[in-house]
C-alpha positions as CSV (number, residue, x, y, z in Angstrom):
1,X,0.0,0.0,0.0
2,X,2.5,2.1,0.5
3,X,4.5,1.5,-2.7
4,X,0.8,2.1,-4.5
5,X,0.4,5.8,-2.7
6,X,3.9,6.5,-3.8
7,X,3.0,6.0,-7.1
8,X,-0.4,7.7,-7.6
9,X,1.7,10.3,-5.8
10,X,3.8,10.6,-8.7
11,X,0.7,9.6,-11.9
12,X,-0.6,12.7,-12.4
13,X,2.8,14.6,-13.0
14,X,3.5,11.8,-15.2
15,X,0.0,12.1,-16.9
16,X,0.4,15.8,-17.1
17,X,3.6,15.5,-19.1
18,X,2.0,12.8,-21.2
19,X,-1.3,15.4,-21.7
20,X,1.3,18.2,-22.5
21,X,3.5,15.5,-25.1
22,X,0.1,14.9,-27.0
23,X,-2.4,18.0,-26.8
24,X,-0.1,21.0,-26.5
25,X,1.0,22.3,-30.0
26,X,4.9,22.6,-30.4
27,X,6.4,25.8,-30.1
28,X,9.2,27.8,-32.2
29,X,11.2,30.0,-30.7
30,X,9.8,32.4,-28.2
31,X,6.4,31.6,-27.1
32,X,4.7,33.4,-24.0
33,X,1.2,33.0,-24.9
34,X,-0.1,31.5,-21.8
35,X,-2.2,28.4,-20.7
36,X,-2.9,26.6,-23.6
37,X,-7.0,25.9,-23.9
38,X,-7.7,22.1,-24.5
39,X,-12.1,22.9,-24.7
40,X,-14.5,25.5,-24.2
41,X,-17.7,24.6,-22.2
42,X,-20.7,26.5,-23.2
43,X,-22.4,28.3,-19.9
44,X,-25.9,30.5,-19.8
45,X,-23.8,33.3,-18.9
46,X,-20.9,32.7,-21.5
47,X,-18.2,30.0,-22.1
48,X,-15.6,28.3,-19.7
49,X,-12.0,27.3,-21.1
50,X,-10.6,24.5,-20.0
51,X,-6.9,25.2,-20.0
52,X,-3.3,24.1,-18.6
53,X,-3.6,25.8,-15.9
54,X,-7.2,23.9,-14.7
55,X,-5.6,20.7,-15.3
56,X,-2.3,20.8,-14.2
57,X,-4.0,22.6,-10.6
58,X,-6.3,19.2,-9.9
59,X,-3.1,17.2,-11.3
60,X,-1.1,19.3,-8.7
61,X,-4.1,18.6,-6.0
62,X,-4.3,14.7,-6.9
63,X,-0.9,14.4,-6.6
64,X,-0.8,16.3,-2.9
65,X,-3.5,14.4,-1.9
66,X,-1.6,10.8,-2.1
67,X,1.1,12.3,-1.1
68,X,-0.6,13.1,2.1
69,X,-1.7,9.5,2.2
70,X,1.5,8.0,1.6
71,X,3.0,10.4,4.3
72,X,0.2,9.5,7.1
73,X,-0.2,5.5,6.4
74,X,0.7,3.3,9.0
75,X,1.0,5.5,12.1
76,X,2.5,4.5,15.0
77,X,2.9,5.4,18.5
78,X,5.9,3.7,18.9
79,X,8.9,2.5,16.4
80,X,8.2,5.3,14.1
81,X,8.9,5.4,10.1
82,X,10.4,8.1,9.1
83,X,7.3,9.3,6.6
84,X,5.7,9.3,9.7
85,X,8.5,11.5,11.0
86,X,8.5,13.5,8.1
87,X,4.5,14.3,8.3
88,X,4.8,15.0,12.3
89,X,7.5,17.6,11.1
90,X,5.4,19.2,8.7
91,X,2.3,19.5,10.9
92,X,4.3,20.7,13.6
93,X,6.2,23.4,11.3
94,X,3.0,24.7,10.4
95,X,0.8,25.1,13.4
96,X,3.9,26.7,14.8
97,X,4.2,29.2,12.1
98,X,0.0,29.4,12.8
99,X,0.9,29.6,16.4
100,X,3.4,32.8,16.3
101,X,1.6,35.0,13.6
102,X,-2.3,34.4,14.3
103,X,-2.4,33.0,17.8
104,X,-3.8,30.2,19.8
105,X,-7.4,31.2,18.7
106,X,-6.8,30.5,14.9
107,X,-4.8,27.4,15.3
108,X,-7.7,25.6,13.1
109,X,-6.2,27.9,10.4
110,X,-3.2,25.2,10.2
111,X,-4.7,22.7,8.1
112,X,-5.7,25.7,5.5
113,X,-2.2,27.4,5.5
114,X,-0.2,24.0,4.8
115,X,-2.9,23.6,1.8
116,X,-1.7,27.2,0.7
117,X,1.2,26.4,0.8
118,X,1.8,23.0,-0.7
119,X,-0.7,24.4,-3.6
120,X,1.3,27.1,-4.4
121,X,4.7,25.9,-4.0
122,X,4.0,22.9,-5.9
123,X,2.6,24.4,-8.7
124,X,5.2,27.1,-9.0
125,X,8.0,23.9,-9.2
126,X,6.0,22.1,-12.0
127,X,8.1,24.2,-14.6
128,X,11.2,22.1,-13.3
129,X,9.1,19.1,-15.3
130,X,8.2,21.1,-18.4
131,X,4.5,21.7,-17.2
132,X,2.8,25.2,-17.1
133,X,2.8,26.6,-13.9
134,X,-1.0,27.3,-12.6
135,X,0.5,30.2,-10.2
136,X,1.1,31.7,-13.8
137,X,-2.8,32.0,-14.2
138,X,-4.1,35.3,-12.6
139,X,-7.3,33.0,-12.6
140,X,-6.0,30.7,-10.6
141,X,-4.6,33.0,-8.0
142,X,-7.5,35.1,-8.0
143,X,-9.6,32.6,-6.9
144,X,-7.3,31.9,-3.4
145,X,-7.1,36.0,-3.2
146,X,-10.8,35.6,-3.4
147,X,-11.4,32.9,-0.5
148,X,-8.7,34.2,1.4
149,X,-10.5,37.7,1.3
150,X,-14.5,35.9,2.2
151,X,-12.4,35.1,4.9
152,X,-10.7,38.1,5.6
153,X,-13.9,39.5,6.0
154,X,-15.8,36.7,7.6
155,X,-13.6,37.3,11.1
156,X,-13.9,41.2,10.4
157,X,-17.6,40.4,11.5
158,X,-17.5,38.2,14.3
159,X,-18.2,40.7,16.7
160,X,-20.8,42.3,14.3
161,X,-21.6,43.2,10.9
162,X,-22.1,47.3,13.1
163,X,-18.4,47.0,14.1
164,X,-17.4,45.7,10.6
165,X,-18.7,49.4,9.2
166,X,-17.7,51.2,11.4
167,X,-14.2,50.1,11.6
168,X,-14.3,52.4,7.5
169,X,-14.3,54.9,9.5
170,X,-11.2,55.0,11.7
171,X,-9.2,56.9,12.6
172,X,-11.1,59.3,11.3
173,X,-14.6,59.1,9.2
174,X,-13.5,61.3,6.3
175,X,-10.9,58.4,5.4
176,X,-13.7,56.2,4.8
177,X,-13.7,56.0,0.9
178,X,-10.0,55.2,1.1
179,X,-10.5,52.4,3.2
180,X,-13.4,50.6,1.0
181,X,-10.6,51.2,-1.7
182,X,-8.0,49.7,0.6
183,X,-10.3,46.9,1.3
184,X,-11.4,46.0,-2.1
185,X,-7.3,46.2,-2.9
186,X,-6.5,43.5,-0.9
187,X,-7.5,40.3,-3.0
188,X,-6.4,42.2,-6.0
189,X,-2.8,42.7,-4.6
190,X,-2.2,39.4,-3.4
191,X,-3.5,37.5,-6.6
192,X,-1.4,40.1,-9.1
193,X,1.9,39.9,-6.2
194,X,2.0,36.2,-6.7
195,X,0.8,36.0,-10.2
196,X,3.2,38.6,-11.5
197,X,6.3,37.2,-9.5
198,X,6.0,33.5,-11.2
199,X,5.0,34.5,-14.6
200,X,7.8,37.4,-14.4
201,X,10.6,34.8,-13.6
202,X,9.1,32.3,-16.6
203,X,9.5,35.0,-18.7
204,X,12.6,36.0,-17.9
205,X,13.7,32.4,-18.0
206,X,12.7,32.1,-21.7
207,X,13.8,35.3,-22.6
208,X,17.7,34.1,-21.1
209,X,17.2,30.9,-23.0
210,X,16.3,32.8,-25.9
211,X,18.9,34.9,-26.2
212,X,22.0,32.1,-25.1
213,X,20.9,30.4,-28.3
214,X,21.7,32.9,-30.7
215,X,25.0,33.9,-29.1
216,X,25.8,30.3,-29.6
217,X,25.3,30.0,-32.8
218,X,26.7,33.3,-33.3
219,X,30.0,32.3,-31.6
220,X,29.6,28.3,-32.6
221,X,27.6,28.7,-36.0
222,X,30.4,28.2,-38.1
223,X,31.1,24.5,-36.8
224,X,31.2,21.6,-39.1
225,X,28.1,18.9,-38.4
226,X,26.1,19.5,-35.6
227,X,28.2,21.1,-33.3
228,X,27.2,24.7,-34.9
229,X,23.4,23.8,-34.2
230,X,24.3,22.4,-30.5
231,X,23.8,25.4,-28.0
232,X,27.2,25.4,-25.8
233,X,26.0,28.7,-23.9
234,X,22.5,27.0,-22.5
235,X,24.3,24.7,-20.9
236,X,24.5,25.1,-17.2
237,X,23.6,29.1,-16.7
238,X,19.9,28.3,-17.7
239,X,20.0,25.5,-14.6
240,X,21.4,28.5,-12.2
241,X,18.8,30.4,-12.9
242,X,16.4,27.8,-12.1
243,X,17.4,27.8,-8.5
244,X,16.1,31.4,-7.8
245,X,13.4,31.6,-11.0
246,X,11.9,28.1,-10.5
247,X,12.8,26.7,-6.4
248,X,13.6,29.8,-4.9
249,X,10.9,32.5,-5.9
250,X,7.9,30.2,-6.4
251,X,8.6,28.6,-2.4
252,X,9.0,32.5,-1.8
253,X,5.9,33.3,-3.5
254,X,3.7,31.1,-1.5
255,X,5.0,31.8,1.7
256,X,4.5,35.5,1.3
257,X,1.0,34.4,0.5
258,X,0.6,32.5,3.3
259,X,1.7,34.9,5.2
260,X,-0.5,38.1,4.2
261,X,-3.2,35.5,4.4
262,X,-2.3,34.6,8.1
263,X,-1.4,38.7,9.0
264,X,-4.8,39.9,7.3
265,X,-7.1,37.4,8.7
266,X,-5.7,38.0,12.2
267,X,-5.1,41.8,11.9
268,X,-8.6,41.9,11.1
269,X,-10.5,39.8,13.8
270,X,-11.5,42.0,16.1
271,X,-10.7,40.2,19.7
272,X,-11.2,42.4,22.4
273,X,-14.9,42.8,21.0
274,X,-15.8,39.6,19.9
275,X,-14.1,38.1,24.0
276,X,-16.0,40.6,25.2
277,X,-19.4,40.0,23.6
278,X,-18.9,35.9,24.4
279,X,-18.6,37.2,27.9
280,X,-21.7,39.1,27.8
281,X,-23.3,36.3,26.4
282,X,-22.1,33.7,28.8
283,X,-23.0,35.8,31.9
284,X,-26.4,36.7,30.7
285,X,-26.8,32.8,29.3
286,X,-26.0,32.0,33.2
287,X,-28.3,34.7,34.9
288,X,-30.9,33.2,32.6
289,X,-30.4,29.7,34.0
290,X,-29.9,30.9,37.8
291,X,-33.7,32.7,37.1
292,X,-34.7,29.2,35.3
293,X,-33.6,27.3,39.1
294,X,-34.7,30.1,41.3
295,X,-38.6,29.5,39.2
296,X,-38.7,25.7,39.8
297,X,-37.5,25.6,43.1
298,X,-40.4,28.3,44.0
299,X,-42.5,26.4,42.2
C-alpha cells in the first residue's frame, strides 16, 4: 500500500507531461502566450476554457493528496517510520508558524495554511518538469485571493456586521472612501503579487534561454556537423537560474502568500470585542439559568 500511494503520488505529473506531449501544439522559438486551452464549455452566462492551468492545478491537487496519504499510512505510536516523522514535522512546522503569527485562537487555520502552501509551491516547481505553472494563471490565483479575502472579511464580523462598518471609518470618518478602496485592494494585490512574480521569472527564463541560443550560434555557428546547431552557452547558466526563478521565488511566493493571508485574517478579527461580547453572552446565558432554578424551586 505504500508503494501504491507513492505512485499515484507521482501519476498525475506523469499524466500531465504525457497530456502536454500529445495535446499542446509545439512551439518555435519564443512563445509566451499563456495556458494553452484544450475545450470550451458552453455556460448560460458565457463560455468556460478548460486550459493548462485547470488541469495541471487538480493534477497538482491529486498528486498532494496521495502524497498526504502516503506520508500518514501506517502511524504508530511507537517504532516510528520516518514518513511518519517527516508528516509529524510538517504539521508541527506549520501550526507553529500558525501559532506565532495568528495565535492560539486560529490554530484551526493550520490545516488551511499548509494547503496554501503546498498548492502554491508545488505548482510554482511544476516548470522544473516542463509543465505550465497554474501560479502563472491570474485565474487561478485570484480565486485563493478571493477565498482568502471571504475570509478576511468573515472574522472582520464576528463581533458584528455594526463594528465591521464602522471600523471604515477609523481613525477618522472622512478616510472612509480610502478604506473601501483599501479593502477591495486587498485580493487584487495578493492574486497580481504572486501571479506577477512567477510569470515574471518564466519570462525571464525564456527570454535568457532565448537569447543564449543565438549567441551560440553566433560564436559556434560556423562549426562543421552538428556542433554549430548544438547550443554550448545554455548549458549550465539556464539551470542557475532555475534555482532562484523556478525553487527559490515560487517557495517564496507562496510563503508571502501565506503569510499576508495569516497577518490579514488575524489583523482583522476584532478580539477584544468579539471576547467581550462571548462574555456578555455567557454571563447573561447564566443569569438566565440561575432565574430558570430560582422559578422551579419556587414552584
Amino acid at each position: 500500500m505504500t508503494i501504491l500511494l507513492l505512485i499515484l503520488a507521482i501519476l498525475p505529473i506523469i499524466a500531465g507531461i504525457i497530456i502536454k506531449v500529445l495535446f499542446v501544439p509545439a512551439s518555435e522559438g519564443i512563445d509566451i502566450t499563456g495556458a494553452h486551452v484544450f475545450f470550451t464549455i458552453d455556460l448560460p452566462m458565457g463560455g468556460l476554457p478548460i486550459s493548462e492551468a485547470q488541469i495541471n492545478s487538480w493534477l497538482v491537487i491529486l498528486s498532494l493528496l496521495f502524497f498526504c496519504l502516503f506520508l500518514t499510512h501506517g502511524l504508530k505510536t511507537t517504532a516510528m517510520s520516518k514518513r511518519q516523522i517527516v508528516a509529524e514535522w510538517i504539521v508541527q512546522s506549520v501550526e507553529n508558524l500558525v501559532k506565532s503569527n495568528m495565535g492560539e485562537f486560529f490554530m484551526g487555520f493550520a490545516p488551511f495554511i499548509a494547503a496554501i502552501l503546498g498548492l502554491s509551491a508545488c505548482s510554482s516547481l511544476l516548470t522544473l518538469v516542463g509543465l505550465f505553472p497554474p501560479t502563472s494563471d491570474i485565474n487561478i490565483v485570484g480565486g485563493w485571493a478571493i477565498l482568502t479575502f471571504i475570509l478576511i472579511t468573515y472574522y472582520k464580523m464576528k463581533a458584528g456586521p455594526l463594528i465591521y462598518i464602522k471600523s471604515f471609518g477609523e481613525p477618522v470618518p472622512f478616510l472612509a472612501p480610502l478604506n473601501i478602496i483599501s479593502e477591495v485592494a486587498t485580493p487584487i494585490s495578493m492574486a497580481f503579487r504572486h501571479y506577477g512574480n512567477v510569470l515574471s521569472g518564466s519570462i525571464i527564463s525564456v527570454l535568457i534561454g532565448a537569447l543564449l541560443t543565438t549567441l551560440s550560434q553566433l560564436i559556434f555557428g560556423n562549426l562543421p556537423g552538428i556542433l554549430g546547431d548544438f547550443p554550448f552557452l545554455r548549458i549550465g547558466l539556464p539551470a542557475i537560474l532555475s534555482i532562484y526563478f523556478d525553487l527559490f521565488s515560487g517557495c517564496l511566493q507562496a510563503f508571502i502568500f501565506s503569510m499576508l493571508t495569516m497577518l490579514y485574517v488575524a489583523g482583522g478579527f476584532p478580539e477584544d470585542e468579539y471576547f467581550r461580547r462571548k462574555r456578555l453572552k455567557q454571563a447573561k446565558k447564566k443569569e438566565n439559568m440561575q432565574v430558570i432554578e430560582n422559578t422551579n424551586g419556587g414552584v
